[in-house]
N, C-alpha and C positions, 0 to 999 in steps of 0.2 A: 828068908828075908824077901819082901814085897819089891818089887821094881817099881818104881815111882818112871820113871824117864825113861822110854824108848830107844833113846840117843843118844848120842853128846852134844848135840846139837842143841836140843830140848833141855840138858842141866845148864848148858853156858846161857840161854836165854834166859830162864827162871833164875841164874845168878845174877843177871844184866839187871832185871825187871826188880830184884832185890837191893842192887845196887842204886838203881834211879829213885827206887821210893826212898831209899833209907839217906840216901845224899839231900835228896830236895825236902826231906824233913829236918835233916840237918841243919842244912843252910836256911832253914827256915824260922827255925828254934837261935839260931846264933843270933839275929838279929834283935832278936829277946832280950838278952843282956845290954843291949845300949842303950835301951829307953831312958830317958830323964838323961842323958851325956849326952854331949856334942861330939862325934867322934869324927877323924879325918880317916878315911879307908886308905888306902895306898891302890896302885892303879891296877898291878899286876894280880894282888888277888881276886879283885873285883873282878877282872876280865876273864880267870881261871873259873870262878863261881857262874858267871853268867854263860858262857860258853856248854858249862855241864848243865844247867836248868836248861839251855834249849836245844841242849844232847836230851835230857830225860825228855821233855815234855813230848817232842818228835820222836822219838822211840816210842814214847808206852801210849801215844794218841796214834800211832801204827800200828801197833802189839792191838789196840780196843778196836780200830777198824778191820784190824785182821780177825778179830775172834768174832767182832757183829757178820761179817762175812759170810763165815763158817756157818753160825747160827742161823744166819737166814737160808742156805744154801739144803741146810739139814733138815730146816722146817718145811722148805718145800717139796725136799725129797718125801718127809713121810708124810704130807699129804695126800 
């Protein structure tokens, strides 16, 4: 069997980074369904929803400046 992950460190993240995209798709796609209805939200999920979109987007906009990072650090090594 191949090792994909190093660590456990490296699977909890790659579970994280699966978690943020597949939430913020979610909640993405739910808002789909109301078109053409007037719908009243209630407060408390609203505020559950919104709290995770800017848990994901400050994660995985960390996660892409950590990895441009990397990449740059690499590219100047092997020049």
């Amino acid at each position: 069997m191949m090792i994909i992950h190093k660590s456990l460190r490296e699977l909890l993240e790659d579970c994280l980074i699966i978690s943020c995209v597949s939430g913020t798709v979610g909640i993405a796609l739910k808002f789909t369904t109301f078109f053409n209805i007037w719908v009243q939200f209630p407060g408390w999920p609203n505020v559950c929803d919104v709290a995770f979109l800017i848990f994901s987007s400050l994660f995985l906009g960390w996660r892409a400046l950590e990895q441009n990072k990397r990449k740059k650090t690499e590219h100047s090594t092997a020049s």
